[in-house]
Each structure stands twice: as C-alpha cells, then as structure tokens.
C-alpha positions as CSV (number, residue, x, y, z in Angstrom):
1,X,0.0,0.0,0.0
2,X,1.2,3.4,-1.2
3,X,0.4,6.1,1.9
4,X,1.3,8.9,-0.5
5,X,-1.8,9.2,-2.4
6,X,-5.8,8.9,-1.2
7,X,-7.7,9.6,1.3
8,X,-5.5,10.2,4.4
9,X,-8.1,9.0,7.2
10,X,-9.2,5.8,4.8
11,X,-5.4,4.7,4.2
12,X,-4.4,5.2,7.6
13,X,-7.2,3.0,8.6
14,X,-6.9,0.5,6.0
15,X,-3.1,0.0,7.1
16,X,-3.8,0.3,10.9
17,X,-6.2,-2.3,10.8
18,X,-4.6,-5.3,9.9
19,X,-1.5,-4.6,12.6
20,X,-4.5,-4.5,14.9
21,X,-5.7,-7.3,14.4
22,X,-2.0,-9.3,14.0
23,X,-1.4,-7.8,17.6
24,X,-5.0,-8.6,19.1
25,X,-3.9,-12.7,17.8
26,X,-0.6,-12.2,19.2
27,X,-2.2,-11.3,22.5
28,X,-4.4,-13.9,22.8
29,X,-2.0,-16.1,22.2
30,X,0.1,-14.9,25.3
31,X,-3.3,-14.6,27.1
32,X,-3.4,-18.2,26.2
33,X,-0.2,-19.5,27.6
34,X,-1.1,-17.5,30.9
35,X,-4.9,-19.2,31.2
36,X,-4.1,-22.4,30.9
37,X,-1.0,-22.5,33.3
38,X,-2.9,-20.5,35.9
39,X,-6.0,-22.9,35.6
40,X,-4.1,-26.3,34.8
41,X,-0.8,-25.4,36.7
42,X,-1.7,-22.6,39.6
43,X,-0.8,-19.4,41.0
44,X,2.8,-20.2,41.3
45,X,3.1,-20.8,37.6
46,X,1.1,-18.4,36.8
47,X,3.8,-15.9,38.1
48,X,6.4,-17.6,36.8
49,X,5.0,-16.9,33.3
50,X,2.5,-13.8,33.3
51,X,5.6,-12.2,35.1
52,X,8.6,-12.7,32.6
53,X,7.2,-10.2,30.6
54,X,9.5,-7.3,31.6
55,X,12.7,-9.2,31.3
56,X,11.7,-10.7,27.5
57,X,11.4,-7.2,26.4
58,X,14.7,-5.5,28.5
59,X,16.7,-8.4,25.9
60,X,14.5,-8.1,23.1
61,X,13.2,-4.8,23.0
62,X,16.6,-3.1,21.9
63,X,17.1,-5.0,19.0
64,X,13.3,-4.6,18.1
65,X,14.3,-1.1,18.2
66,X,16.8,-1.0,15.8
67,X,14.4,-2.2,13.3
68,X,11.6,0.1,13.9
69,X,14.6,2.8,12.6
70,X,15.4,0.3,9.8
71,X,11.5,0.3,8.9
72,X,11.8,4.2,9.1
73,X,14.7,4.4,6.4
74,X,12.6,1.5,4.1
75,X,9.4,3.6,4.2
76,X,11.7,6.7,2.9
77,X,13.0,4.8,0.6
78,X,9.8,3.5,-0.6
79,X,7.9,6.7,-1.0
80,X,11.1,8.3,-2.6
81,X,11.0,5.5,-5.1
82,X,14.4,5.1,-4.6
83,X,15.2,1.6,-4.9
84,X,18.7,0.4,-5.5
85,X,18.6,1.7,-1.8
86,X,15.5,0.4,-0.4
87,X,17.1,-3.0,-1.8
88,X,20.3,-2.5,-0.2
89,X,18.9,-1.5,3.2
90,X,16.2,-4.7,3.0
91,X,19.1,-7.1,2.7
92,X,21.1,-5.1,5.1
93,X,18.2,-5.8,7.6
94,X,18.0,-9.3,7.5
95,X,21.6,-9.9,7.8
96,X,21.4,-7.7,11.0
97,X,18.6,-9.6,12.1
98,X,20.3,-12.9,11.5
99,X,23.2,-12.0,13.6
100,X,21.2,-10.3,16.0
101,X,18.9,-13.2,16.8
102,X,22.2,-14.9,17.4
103,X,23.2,-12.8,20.5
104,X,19.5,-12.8,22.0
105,X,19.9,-16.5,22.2
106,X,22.7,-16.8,23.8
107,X,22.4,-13.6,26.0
108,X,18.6,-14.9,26.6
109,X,19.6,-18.7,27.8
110,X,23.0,-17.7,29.1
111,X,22.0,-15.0,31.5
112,X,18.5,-15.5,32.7
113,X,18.8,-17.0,36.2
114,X,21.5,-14.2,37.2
115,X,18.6,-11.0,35.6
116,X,16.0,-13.2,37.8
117,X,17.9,-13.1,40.6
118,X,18.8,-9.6,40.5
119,X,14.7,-8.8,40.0
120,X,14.2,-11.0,43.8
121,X,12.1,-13.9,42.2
122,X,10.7,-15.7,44.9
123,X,11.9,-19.4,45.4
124,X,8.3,-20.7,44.9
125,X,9.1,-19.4,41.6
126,X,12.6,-19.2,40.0
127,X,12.8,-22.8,39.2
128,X,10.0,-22.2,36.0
129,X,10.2,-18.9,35.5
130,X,14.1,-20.1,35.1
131,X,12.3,-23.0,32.6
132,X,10.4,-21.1,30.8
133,X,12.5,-18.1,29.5
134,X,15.7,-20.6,28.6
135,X,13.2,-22.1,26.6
136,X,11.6,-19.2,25.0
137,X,14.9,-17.5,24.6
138,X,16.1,-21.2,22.6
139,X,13.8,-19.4,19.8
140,X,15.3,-16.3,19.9
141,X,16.5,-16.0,16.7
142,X,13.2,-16.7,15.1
143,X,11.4,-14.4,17.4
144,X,13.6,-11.5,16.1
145,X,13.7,-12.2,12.7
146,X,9.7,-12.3,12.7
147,X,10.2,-9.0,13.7
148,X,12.4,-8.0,11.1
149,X,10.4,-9.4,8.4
150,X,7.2,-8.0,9.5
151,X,8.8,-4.3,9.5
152,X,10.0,-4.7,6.0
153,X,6.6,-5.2,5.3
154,X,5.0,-2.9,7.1
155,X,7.4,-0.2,5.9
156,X,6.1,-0.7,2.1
157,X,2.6,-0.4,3.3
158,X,1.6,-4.3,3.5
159,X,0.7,-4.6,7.1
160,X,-1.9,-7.8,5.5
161,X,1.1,-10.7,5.5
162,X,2.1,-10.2,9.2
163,X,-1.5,-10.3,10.0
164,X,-2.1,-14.0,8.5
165,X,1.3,-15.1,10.0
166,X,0.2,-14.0,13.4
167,X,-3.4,-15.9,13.0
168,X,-1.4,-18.9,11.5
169,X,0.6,-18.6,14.8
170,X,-2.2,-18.0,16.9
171,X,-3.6,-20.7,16.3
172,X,-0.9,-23.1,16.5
173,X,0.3,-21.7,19.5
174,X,-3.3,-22.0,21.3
175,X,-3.0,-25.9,20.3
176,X,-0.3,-26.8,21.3
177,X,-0.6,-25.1,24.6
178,X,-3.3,-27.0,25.6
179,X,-1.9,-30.1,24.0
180,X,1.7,-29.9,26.0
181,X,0.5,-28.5,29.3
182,X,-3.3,-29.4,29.4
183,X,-2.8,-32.9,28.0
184,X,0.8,-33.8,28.1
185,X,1.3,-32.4,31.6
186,X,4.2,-30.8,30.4
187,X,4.6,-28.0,32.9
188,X,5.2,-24.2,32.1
189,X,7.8,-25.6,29.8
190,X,5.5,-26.6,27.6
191,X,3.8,-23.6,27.2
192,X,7.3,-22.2,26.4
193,X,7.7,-24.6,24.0
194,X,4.5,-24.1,22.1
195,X,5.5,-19.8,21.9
196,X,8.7,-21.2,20.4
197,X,6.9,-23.2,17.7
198,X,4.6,-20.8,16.9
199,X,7.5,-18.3,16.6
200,X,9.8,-20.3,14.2
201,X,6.6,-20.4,11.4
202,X,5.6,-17.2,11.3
203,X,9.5,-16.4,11.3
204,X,10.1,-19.0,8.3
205,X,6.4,-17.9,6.5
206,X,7.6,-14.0,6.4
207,X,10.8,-14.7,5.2
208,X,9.8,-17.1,2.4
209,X,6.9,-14.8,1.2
210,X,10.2,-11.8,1.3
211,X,12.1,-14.4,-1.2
212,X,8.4,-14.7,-3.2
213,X,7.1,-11.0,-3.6
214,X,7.0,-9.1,-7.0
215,X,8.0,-5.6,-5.3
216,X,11.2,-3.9,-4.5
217,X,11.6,-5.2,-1.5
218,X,12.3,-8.4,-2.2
219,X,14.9,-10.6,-0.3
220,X,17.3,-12.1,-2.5
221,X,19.4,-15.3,-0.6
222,X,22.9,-14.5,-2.4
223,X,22.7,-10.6,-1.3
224,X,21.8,-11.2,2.2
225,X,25.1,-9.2,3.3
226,X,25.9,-6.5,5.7
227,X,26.7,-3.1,3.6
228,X,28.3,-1.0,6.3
229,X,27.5,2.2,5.0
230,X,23.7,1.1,4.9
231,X,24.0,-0.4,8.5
232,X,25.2,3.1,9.7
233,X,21.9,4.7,8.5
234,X,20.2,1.8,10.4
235,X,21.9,2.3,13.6
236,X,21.5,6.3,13.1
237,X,17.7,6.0,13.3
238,X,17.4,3.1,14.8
239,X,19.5,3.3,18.2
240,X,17.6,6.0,20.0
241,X,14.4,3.2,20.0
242,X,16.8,0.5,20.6
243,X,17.5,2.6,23.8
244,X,14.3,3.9,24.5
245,X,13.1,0.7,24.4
246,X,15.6,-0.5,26.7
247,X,15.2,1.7,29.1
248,X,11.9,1.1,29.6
249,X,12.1,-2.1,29.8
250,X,15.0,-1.9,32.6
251,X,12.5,0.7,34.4
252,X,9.8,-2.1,34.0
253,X,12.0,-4.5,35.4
254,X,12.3,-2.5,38.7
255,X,8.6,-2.3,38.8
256,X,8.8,-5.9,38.7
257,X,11.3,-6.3,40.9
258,X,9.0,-4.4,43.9
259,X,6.4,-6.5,42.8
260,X,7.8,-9.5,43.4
261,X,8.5,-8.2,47.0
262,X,5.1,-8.6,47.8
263,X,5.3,-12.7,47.1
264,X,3.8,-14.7,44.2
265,X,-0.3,-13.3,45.1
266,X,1.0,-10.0,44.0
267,X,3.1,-11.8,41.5
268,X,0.4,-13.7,39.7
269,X,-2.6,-11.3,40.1
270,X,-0.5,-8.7,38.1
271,X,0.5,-10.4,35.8
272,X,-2.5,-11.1,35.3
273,X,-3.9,-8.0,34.6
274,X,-0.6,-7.0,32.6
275,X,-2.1,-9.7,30.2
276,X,-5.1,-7.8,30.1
277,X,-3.5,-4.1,29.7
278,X,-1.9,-6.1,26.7
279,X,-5.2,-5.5,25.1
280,X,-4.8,-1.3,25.5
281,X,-1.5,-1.5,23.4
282,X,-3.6,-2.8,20.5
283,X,-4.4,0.4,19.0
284,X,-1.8,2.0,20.7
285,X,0.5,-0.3,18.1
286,X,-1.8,-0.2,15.6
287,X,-1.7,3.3,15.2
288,X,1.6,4.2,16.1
289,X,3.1,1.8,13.8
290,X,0.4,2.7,11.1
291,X,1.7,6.8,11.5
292,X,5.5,6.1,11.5
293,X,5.1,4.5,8.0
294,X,2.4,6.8,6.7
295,X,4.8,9.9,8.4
296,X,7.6,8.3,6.8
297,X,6.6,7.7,3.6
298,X,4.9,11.3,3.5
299,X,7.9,13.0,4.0
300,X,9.9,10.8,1.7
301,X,7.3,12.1,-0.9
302,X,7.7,15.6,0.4
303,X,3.8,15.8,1.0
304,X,4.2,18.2,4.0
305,X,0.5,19.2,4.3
306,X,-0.5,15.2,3.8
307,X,1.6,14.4,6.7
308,X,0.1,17.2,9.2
309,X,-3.3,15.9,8.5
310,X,-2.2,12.3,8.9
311,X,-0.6,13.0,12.5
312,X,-3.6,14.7,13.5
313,X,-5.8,11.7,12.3
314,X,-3.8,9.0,14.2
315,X,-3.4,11.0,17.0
316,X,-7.3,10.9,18.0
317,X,-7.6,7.0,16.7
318,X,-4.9,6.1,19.0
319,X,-6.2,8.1,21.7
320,X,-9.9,7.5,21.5
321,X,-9.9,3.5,21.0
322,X,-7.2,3.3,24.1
323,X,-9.2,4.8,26.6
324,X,-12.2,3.0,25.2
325,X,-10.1,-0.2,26.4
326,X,-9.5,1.3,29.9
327,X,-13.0,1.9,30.9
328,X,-13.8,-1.7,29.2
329,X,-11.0,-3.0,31.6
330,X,-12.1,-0.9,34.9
331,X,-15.4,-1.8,34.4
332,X,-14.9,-5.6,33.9
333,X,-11.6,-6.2,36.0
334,X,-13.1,-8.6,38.3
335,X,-14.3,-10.5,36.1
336,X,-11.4,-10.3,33.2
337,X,-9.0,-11.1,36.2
338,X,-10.4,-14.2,37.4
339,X,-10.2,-16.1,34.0
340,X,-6.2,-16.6,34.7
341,X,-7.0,-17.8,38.6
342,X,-9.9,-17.7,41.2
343,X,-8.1,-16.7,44.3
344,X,-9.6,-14.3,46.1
345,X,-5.7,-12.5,46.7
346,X,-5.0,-13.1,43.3
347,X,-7.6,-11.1,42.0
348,X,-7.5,-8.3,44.6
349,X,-4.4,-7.5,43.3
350,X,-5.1,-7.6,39.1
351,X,-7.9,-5.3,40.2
352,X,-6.4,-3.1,42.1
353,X,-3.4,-2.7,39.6
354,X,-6.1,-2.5,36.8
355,X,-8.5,0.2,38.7
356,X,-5.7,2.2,39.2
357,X,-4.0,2.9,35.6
358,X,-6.8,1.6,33.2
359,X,-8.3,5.0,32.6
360,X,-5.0,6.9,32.0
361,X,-4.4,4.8,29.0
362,X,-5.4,7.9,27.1
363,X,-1.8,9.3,28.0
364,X,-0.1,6.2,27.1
365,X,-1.8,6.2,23.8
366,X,-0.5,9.9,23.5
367,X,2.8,9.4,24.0
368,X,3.1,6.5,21.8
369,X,1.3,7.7,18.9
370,X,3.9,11.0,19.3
371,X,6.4,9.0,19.3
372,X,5.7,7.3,16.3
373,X,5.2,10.8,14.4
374,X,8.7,12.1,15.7
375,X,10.4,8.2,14.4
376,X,8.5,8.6,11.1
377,X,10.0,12.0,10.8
378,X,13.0,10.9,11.8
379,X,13.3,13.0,15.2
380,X,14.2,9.4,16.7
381,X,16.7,10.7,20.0
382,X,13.4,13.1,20.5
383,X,10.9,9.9,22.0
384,X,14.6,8.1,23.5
385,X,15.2,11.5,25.5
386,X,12.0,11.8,26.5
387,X,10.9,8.1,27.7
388,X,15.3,8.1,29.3
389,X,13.8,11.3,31.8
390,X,10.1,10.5,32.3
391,X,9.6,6.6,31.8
392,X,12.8,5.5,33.7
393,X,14.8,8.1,35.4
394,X,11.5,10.0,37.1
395,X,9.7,6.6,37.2
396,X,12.7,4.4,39.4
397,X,13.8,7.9,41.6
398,X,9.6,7.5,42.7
399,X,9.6,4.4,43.0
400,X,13.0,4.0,45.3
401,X,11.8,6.7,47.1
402,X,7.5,6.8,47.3
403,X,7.8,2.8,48.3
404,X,10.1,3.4,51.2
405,X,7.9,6.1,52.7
406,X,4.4,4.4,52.0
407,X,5.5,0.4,51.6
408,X,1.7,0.2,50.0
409,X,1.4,-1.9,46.5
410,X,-0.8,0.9,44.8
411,X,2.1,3.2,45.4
412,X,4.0,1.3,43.1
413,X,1.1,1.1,40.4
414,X,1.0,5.1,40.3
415,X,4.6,5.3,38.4
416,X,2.5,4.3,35.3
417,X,0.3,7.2,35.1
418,X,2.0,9.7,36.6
419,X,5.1,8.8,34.2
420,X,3.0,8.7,31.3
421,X,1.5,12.2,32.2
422,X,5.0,13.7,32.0
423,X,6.0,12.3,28.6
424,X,2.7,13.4,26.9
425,X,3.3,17.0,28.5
426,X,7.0,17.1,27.1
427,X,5.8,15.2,23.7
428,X,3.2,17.6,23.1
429,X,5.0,20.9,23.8
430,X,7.6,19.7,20.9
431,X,4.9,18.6,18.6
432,X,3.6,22.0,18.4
433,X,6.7,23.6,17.4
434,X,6.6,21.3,14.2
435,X,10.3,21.3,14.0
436,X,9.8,17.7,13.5
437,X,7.9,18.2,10.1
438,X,11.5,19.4,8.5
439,X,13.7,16.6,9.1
440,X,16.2,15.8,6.2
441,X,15.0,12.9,3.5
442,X,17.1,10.2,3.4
C-alpha cells in the first residue's frame, strides 16, 4: 500500500487495521499460555510466566528497536522510489537480524537466572520462570527475525502478511498449549515450547513470502550481506528506539522487581492484569506503527501538508480506542481477572493494579502515537530522551523513594500514570513547534 496518495483517514485506517488485528492474535495467544498455566498449573506458575514479561522485552526490545529505525529508512526509501537503496537496506536488515537473533539467544539462555535473581524472584518461583525463558529465549532468533520481516513489510505499506502469519501462529500456539500443558502435563515448559513453535513459522512464513514478492523489497538469498555504510543509516535511526526501548524495559523491570516483593499473590494477580493491559497497546501499536510509516513515507514524498493531517488523524484514533479499552477494563476487572486464577488474593491485586491505571491509558496512547510521528519524521533521539527522563529516570527515583515512605502496592502502580503524564506533556510541547515536520529525506 502506497500512503502517498488517497484519502489520508481511509489509508491510515486500512493499514492500521490489519497490525490490529496481527497484535489482538498475538495477544491472545500470550493470554493463552497464561490461562491455561494459571488454571491447569496454579498461581505459582502463573507468576512464573505472566511475570517474565518485563525481562523478554529489556533483551528483546533493543534490538526490536533498531528495526523500527530500519523500517523508518525503508518507508523513505519506498515513497522516494528510490530503490537500489531500499534493496540495499532490506538485505542489510535481514543480515542484522540474522546476527542479532544470534546474540539474543545466547544472552537470553546464558544469563536468565543471574537478571532473575537480581529482580528478587521468589523461590516458589525461579525454578519455572528459570524454565520457561531458557526455553523461550532457545527461539530467539526466530522471534527476532519475525520481527524483522514483519517491519519490511510494514514499511512498504503491506501490514496484511504479518497479520495472517500471526493468525497462523495463533492458532498453532493456542494448540499446542493445551496439547503440551493441558494434556501432556508438560509443565510451564510446555507452554514455552509451544511460543517457540509458533514463533519459528511465522518467522520462516515471512521470510519465504520476502524471497516470493513481485515488489522492491524483495529478499534475495545471495545478497543477504551486511553493507556497512547502509547499517550506519540503520543504527542512526534506529538506536535511540533500541535505547528507548531499553530503558523502559529496565524501568519495567524494577517495577517488577517491587512487585515480586510482595510474594507470588501479588506476583500472579499482576500479571495477570498486565495480560489484560496487553489488550490497550492494540491500538496504541496499531496506530503508532500505522503513523510512522504513513509519516515516513509522506515525508519521503515531500507531501508536508499530507503528513500534518495524517498526524492529526492518528493521533485521535490512538487516543480514543485506548481509553475505550480502559473503561472496558475498569469496568470488567473482576471478572477479566479471574479467568487466569480464582483466588480471592490473586484477583484483589489484578484489580487493584487494573483500577488504578486503566483510565489513563489515554496518555499512554499519546505518548506513543507521538512518538511514532517524531520516528517517522526521523526525530528518533526526541521519544529516547524523553521516555530516558520521564519513563525511567523520574519513574525508578519515585519508586525507590515513594515505596520506602508508603510500603503500600498501589504506590507502586501510580509510576504508570504519573510517568506517562509527564511524557505526553514534554511530547506535546515539541509537537507544536513542528520542528519535526522538516527533518532531512534520506
């Protein structure tokens, strides 16, 4: 799909849509792994998978971020129609991503007890939280080269192929959970097992289709090389998400980290509901994703006016559908929660967590729909500078400090909104100024 021409609200839509409903598959089929271990397995399993979140995305989420900035440079490629480039950077990609996948492996398997140790995992559940991220990390390489597929794709406007991977791997993954834990009695490693299976074919089905497309962008097996020069552009606008994203993710991890202080109730029932917040970032993604491409594209064209309407557009999407999530979620918490486990303690503390953040996802969706404008525009150390302060820095300093003077839970679950206040203030005074319309074409 071309984002240079048509109607801006319909195209934006049209592309959105299909990353919505890729992720809204994806997160069922987490949701999956985490209902049948908390009902076949209980609450001890349960937080040794619902709460292994946060550490999967402090390895994973830097290299994801370096290929958000290589989908940046694609989709300026793309609507500059300048393609000896665009071809150069696509195989640059994947041969980063091959090598990439590499080192999440081995970091992933390698280092896992010591980064669960370090986060004050409970005994009652190292041993299979241990289990379950050596074995999901064992698929590391085809977790990030799905990703690096998908945002070749998505950069040249085909967000369709990632979405019928995802179903494929939905479904497969919702099988065999039920098959290897359910019926096997495999244990949480078993659910790990089925993520990695799932993984590996929607990895190998986007990188065959790349091999099979009649477009620029596609993947030729004897140029899969690294072209320096190329991977310098990369890194330029890919590192500040790669850092960004890192950051977070450590800041998440010392969320986690006073979580598990409060033993594997607390444990369980928020990652329970963190299954369930999973469900706010649909749209959040969807749009987000759907406004880098369309900004970078856009730009690439040198459509100005096109992209200041298209920002705008996204902007309310994002926002609206996010906060129509949260008051879905504060309203049904209870109920939502108690499908991973019926304990009374367990589900105290999913609703509590859930009633106290679900209706400020309206600022999350702000921030991360800015942030996708600023990437798209190429402004990518803007949204790492930003989420660096307000998402980590501010967010561990109140933590450290607010949980010390009021050791309360709900203290803990107030570094979300409050964080996510800041960044939308800081985002929004910057987007005004529109110094981020004027970035240089690549």
């Amino acid at each position: 799909m071309t984002l240079t021409e048509g109607k801006i609200s319909k195209k934006i839509i049209l592309f959105a849509l299909p990353i919505f409903l890729g992720n809204l598959f994806q997160q069922l089929y987490n949701v999956v792994d985490s209902l049948v271990v908390g009902n076949v397995l209980g609450k001890e399993a349960l937080a040794a998978v619902s709460s292994t979140g946060s550490l999967i995305f402090l390895i994973t989420g830097f290299i994801n971020g370096i290929f958000v900035g290589a989908g940046v440079v694609i989709s300026r490629y793309y609507g500059a129609k300048k393609e000896e480039n665009l071809s150069i950077a696509v195989h640059t990609t994947i041969a980063f991503g091959l090598v990439a996948g590499i080192l999440v492996t081995i970091i992933g398997m390698g280092f896992t007890p010591l980064f669960l140790r370090w986060m004050g995992t409970p005994d009652d559940v190292f041993i299979n939280a241990v289990l379950y991220l050596r074995i999901y990390f064992a698929g590391g390489i085809a977790i990030v080269m799905y990703n690096t597929c998908m945002g070749i794709f998505q950069a040249v406007g085909d967000s369709k192929h990632p979405l019928y991977y995802l179903i494929t791997a939905a479904t497969i993954n919702v099988v065999l959970d039920i098959l290897f834990v359910a019926v096997f009695d495999f244990g949480v490693g078993g659910a790990a097992i089925a993520t990695v299976i799932s993984q590996c074919v929607s990895a190998i089905l986007g990188f065959v289709k790349l091999t099979k497309v009649h477009g620029v962008h596609k993947v030729y097996i004897r140029k899969i090389s690294i072209n320096f020069s190329m991977l310098k552009n990369l890194l330029k606008m890919g590192l500040p998400t790669g850092i960004q994203n890192s950051v977070i993710a450590f800041a998440n991890v010392i969320v986690q980290s006073n979580i598990n202080s409060f033993e594997s109730d607390a444990m369980a029932g928020c990652g329970s509901y963190s299954k369930l917040e999973g469900f706010a970032f649909l749209p959040i993604t969807s749009f987000s994703m759907a406004l880098t491409t369309f900004i970078g594209q856009n730009l690439g064209a040198k459509q100005y006016d096109r992209v200041k309407k298209g920002a705008r557009f996204g902007l309310f999407g994002g926002v609206f559908l996010a906060e129509l999530v949260g008051i879905t979620i504060y309203i049904l918490a209870p109920t939502l929660v108690g499908l991973f486990n019926s304990q009374p303690e367990v589900i105290k503390y999913g609703v509590m967590q859930g009633r106290t953040v679900s209706l400020f996802y309206f600022l999350l969706a702000l921030s991360h729909c800015l942030s996708g404008i600023l990437r798209g525009a190429g402004k990518t150390h803007i949204p790492m500078i930003v989420m660096l302060v307000s998402w980590c820095l501010i967010r561990i300093s109140y933590i450290t400090i607010a949980v010390r003077l009021v050791p309360d839970i709900r203290v803990i679950f107030w570094a979300y909104p409050l964080t996510w206040f800041i960044s939308s203030v800081v985002f929004l005074i910057y987007y005004k100024k529109a110094n981020w319309l004027y970035s240089n074409v690549i």
